[in-house]
PATIPA-608654 format. One record per residue (C-alpha): x, y, z; residue number from 1. Coordinates in steps of 0.25 Angstrom, whole numbers, padded with zeros to 4 digits, always signed. Layout:
N
     X     Y     Z pos
     X     Y     Z NUM
...
This chain:
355
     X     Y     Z pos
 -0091 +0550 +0050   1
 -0084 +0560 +0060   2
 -0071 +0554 +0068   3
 -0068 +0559 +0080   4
 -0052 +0555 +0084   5
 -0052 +0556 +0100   6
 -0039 +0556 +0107   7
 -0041 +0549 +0121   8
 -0030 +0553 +0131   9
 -0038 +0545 +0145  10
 -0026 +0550 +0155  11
 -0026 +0545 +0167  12
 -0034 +0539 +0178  13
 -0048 +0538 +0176  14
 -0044 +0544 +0161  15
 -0047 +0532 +0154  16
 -0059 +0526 +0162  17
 -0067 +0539 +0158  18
 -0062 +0542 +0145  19
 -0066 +0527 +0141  20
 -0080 +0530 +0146  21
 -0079 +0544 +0136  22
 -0074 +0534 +0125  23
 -0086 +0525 +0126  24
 -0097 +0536 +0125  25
 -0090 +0541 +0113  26
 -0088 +0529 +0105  27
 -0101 +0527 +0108  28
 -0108 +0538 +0103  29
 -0099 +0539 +0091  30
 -0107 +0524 +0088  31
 -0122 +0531 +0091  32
 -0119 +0543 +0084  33
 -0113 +0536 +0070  34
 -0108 +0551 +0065  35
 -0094 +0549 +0071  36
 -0083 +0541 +0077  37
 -0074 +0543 +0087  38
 -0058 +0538 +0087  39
 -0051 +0538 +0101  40
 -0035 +0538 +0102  41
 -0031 +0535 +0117  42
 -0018 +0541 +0121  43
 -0012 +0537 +0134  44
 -0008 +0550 +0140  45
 -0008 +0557 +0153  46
 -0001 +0554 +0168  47
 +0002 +0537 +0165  48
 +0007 +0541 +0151  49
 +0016 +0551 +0158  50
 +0022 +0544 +0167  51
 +0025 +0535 +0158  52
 +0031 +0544 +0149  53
 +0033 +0558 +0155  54
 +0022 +0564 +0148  55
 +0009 +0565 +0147  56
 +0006 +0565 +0134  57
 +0017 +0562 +0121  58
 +0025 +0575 +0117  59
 +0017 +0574 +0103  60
 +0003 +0572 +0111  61
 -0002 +0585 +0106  62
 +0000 +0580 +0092  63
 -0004 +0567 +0092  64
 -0019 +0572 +0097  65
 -0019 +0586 +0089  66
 -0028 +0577 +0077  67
 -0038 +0571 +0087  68
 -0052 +0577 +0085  69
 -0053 +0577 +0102  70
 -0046 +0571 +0115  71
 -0051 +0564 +0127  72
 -0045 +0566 +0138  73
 -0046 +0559 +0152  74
 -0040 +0563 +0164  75
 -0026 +0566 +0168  76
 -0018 +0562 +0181  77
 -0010 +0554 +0189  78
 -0005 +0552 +0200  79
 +0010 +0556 +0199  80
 +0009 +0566 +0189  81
 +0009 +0580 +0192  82
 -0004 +0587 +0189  83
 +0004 +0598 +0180  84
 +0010 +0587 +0171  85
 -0002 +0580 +0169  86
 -0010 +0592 +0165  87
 +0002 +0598 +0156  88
 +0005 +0587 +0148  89
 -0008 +0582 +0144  90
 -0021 +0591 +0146  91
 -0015 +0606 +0145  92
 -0007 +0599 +0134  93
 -0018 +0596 +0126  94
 -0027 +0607 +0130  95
 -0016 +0616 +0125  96
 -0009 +0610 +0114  97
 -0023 +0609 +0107  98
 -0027 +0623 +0111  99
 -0040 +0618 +0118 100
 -0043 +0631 +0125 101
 -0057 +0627 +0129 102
 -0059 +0617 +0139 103
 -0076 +0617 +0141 104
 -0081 +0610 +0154 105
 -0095 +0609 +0156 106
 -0101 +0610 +0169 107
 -0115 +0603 +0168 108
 -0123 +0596 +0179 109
 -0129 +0585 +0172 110
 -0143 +0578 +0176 111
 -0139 +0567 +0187 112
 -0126 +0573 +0190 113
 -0122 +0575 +0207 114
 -0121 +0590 +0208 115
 -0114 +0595 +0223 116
 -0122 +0607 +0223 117
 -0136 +0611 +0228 118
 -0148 +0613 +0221 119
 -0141 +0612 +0207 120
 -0149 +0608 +0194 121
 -0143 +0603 +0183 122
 -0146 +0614 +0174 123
 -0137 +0623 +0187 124
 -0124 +0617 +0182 125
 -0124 +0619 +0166 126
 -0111 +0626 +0163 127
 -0098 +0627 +0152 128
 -0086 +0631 +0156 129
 -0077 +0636 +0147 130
 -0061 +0635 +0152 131
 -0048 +0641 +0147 132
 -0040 +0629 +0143 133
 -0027 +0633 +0138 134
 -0021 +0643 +0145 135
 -0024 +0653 +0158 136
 -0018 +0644 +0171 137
 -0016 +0631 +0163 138
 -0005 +0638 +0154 139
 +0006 +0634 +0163 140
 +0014 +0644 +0162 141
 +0022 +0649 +0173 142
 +0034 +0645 +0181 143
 +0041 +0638 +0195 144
 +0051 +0648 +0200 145
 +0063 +0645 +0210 146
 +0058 +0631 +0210 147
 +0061 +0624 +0224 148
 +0063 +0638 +0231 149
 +0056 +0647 +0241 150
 +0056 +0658 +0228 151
 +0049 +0646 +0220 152
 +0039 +0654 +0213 153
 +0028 +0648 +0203 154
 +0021 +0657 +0192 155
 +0009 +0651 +0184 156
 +0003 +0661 +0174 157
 -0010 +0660 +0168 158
 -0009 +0664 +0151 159
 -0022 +0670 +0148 160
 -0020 +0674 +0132 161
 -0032 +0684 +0123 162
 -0033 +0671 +0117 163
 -0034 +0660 +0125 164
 -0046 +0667 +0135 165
 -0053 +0674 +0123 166
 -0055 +0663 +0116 167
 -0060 +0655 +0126 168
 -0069 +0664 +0131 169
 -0075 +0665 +0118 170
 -0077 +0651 +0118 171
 -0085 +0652 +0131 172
 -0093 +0664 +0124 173
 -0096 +0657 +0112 174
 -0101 +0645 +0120 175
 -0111 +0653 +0130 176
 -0116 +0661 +0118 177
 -0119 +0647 +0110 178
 -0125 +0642 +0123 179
 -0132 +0653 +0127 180
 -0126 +0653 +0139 181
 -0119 +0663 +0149 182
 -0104 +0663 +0151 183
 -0097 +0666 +0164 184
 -0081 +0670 +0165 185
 -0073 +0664 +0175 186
 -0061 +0672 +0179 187
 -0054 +0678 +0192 188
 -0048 +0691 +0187 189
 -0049 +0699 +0200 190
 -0038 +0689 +0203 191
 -0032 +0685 +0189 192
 -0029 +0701 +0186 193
 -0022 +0698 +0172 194
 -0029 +0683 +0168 195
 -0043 +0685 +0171 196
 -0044 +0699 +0169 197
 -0039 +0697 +0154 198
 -0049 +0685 +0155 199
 -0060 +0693 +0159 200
 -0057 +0706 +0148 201
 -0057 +0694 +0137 202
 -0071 +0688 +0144 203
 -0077 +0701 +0141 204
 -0070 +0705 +0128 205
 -0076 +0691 +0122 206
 -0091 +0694 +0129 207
 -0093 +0707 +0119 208
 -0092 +0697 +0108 209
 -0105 +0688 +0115 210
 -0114 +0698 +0120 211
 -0125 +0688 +0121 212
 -0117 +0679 +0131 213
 -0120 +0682 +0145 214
 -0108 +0683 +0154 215
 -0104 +0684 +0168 216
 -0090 +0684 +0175 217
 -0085 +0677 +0188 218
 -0073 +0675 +0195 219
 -0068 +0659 +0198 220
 -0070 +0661 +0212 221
 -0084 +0665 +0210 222
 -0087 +0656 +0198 223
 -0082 +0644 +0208 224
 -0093 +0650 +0219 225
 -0104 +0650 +0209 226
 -0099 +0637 +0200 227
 -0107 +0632 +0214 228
 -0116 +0640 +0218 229
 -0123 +0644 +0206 230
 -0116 +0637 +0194 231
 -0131 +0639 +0186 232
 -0122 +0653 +0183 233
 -0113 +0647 +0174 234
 -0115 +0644 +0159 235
 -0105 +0644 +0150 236
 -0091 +0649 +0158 237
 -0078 +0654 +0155 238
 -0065 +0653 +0163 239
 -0051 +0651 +0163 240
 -0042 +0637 +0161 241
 -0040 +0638 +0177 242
 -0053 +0644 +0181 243
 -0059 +0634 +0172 244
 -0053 +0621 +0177 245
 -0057 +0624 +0191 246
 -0071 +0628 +0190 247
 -0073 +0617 +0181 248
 -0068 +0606 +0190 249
 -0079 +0613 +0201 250
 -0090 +0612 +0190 251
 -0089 +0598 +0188 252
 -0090 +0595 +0204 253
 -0102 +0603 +0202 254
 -0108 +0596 +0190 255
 -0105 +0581 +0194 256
 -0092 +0580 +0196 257
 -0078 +0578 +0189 258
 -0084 +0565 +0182 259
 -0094 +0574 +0177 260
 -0083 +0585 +0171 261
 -0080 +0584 +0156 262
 -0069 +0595 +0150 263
 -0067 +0599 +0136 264
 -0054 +0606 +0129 265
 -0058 +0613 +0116 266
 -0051 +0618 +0104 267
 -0062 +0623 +0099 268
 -0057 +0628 +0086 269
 -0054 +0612 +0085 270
 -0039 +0614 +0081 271
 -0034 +0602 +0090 272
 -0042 +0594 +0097 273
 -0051 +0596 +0109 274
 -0050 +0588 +0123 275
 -0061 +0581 +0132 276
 -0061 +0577 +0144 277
 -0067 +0576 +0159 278
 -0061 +0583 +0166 279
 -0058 +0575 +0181 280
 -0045 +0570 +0184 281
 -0041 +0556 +0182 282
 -0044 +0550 +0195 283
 -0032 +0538 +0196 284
 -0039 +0533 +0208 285
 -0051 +0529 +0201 286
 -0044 +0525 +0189 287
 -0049 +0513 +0183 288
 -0058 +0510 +0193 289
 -0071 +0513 +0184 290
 -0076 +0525 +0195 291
 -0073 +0536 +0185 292
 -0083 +0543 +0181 293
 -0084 +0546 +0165 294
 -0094 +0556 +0164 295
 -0085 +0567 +0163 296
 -0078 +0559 +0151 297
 -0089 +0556 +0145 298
 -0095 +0572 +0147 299
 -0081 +0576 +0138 300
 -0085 +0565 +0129 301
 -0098 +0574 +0125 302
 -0089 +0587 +0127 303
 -0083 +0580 +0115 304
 -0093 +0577 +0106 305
 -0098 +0591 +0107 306
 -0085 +0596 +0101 307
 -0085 +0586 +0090 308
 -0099 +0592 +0085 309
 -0107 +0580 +0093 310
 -0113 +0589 +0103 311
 -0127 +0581 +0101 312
 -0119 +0569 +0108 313
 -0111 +0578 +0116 314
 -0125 +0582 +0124 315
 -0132 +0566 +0123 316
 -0117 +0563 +0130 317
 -0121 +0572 +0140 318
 -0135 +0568 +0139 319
 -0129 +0554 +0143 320
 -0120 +0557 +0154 321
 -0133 +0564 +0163 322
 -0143 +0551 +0159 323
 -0132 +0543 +0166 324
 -0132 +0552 +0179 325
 -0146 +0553 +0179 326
 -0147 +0537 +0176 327
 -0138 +0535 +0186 328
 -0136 +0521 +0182 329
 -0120 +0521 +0178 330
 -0114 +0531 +0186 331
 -0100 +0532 +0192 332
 -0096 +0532 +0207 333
 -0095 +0546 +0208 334
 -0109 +0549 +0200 335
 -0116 +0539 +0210 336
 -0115 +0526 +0203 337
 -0107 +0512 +0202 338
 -0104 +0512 +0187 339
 -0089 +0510 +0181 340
 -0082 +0520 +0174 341
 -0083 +0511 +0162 342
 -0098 +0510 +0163 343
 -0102 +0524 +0161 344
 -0098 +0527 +0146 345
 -0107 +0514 +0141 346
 -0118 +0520 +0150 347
 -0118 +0534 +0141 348
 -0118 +0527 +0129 349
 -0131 +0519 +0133 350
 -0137 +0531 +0139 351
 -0135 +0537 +0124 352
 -0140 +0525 +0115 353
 -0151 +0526 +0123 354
 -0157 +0537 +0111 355
């Protein structure tokens, strides 16, 4: 029997109300399926633990979860540390440590899902969007000079290696050719004269090698317009770790919301291990109080399974999750609904025993 070893890292605020959730539909299906089993580690980590200690995670973290098969990550932040800190020393930690250059969100409207925008269908917001995730704008490289001066001057560079794009946009190739799908390049080179135009060369450099892919290109401003206005354009896309972030966060409000928002952080080549996770904050002010919305958790969970070769559960997990807005019978506040937290992972698993 396969065993998958899971590190759990919960975070912060609603961390461990929604990770809990992910925990249960896992378990579970590793009982329906009877092929494999799954082990979870819990590390206490994240803003409490560094204010207890300083850090967010021990100095030997990367170590100690280099021979997990994959992490499960929550949500981190809290109030009294600094957003810089809290991203340097755990998430970007990890994503880099473990070379996980490909973080793949999906932007899916599922059946039953509230959508802000007009006259969408479900089958209008059906997109992959492949980000950057290990260098570019999140390299934090740069400096403060003349601190506490009139002259005090800041400099962040972007780092934008042969490398680092190329092999991520092969990635996105790869995956619209295996699809069947279109792929759409998100840059802003008449502004980024040295970073997106190198982009861009490397974009079109890879495209010989995929004839059969159809392509288009776009700048962020006009991605942004038409991530609204006509986001049926978009298939399989391709941008930068900055780029990325943003236009990801504007999919999610488009498909259902943050609770609805699911994030993965790939090694592919499977050297380290990968991460999952929804990707909303942690909410401290609804913390504990069973209103968080696991979906998004969960959503990861099956981002999961599909990276572990269990892609047939990876899709009945999603399957689950629109049955259950559809249903409408346990939904969260924000979906709607009255149910707790805690209630929604039992409801997934009954909604997948039900064949």
């Amino acid at each position: 029997m396969k065993n998958f070893k899971i590190a759990v890292i919960a975070g912060d605020g609603i961390g461990p109300d929604v990770i809990e959730e992910g925990k249960k539909v896992l378990s579970g299906i590793a009982k329906l399926d009877g092929t494999f089993n799954v082990e979870f580690t819990d590390f206490p980590w994240g803003c409490e633990y560094y204010l207890r200690e300083g850090r967010m995670m021990p100095e030997d973290g990367l170590s100690i979860l280099k021979d997990f098969d994959a992490i499960y990550l929550g949500a981190v932040g809290y109030p009294g540390v600094p957003d810089d800190v809290s991203l340097q020393g755990l998430l970007l930690k990890i994503r880099k440590g473990f070379d996980e250059y490909i973080n793949l969100r999906p932007v899916k409207l599922l059946k039953g899902a509230p959508c802000p925008l007009k006259d969408v269908k479900e089958e209008d917001i059906d997109m992959i969007v492949v980000r950057e995730n290990s260098e570019g704008e999140y390299a934090n490289v740069g400096s403060r000079l003349y601190p506490g001066t009139e002259q005090e001057i800041a400099l962040q560079t972007g780092v934008f290696s042969r490398k680092g794009c190329e092999r991520v946009i092969r990635y996105a190739y790869e995956l619209a050719q295996k699809e069947g799908k279109s792929l759409t390049n998100i840059s802003k080179a008449n502004a980024l004269g040295y970073s997106m135009v190198f982009w861009n060369e490397i974009f079109a450099e890879v495209g010989k090698e995929y004839p059969d892919v159809p392509t288009s290109s776009l700048m962020v401003d006009a991605a942004s317009m038409f991530f609204v206005k006509n986001p049926k354009r978009f298939q399989i896309v391709v941008t930068s770790n900055l780029f990325g972030d943003i236009l990801t966060d504007l999919g999610a409000a488009i498909a259902g919301g943050m609770g609805l928002a699911a994030g993965a952080n790939l090694n592919p080549e499977k050297n380290f291990p990968s991460m999952f996770e929804p990707i909303h904050g942690s909410a401290p002010d609804i913390a504990g109080k069973g209103l968080a919305n696991p979906l998004a958790a969960i959503w990861s969970v099956s981002q999961m399974l599909d990276f572990f070769g269990e892609e047939t559960w990876g899709q009945k997990v999603i399957d689950a999750i629109e049955t259950l807005l559809l249903e409408k019978k346990t939904l969260t506040p924000d979906l709607g609904g009255t149910a707790k937290t805690d209630e929604i992972g039992a409801a997934i698993l009954e909604i997948l025993g039900r064949k």
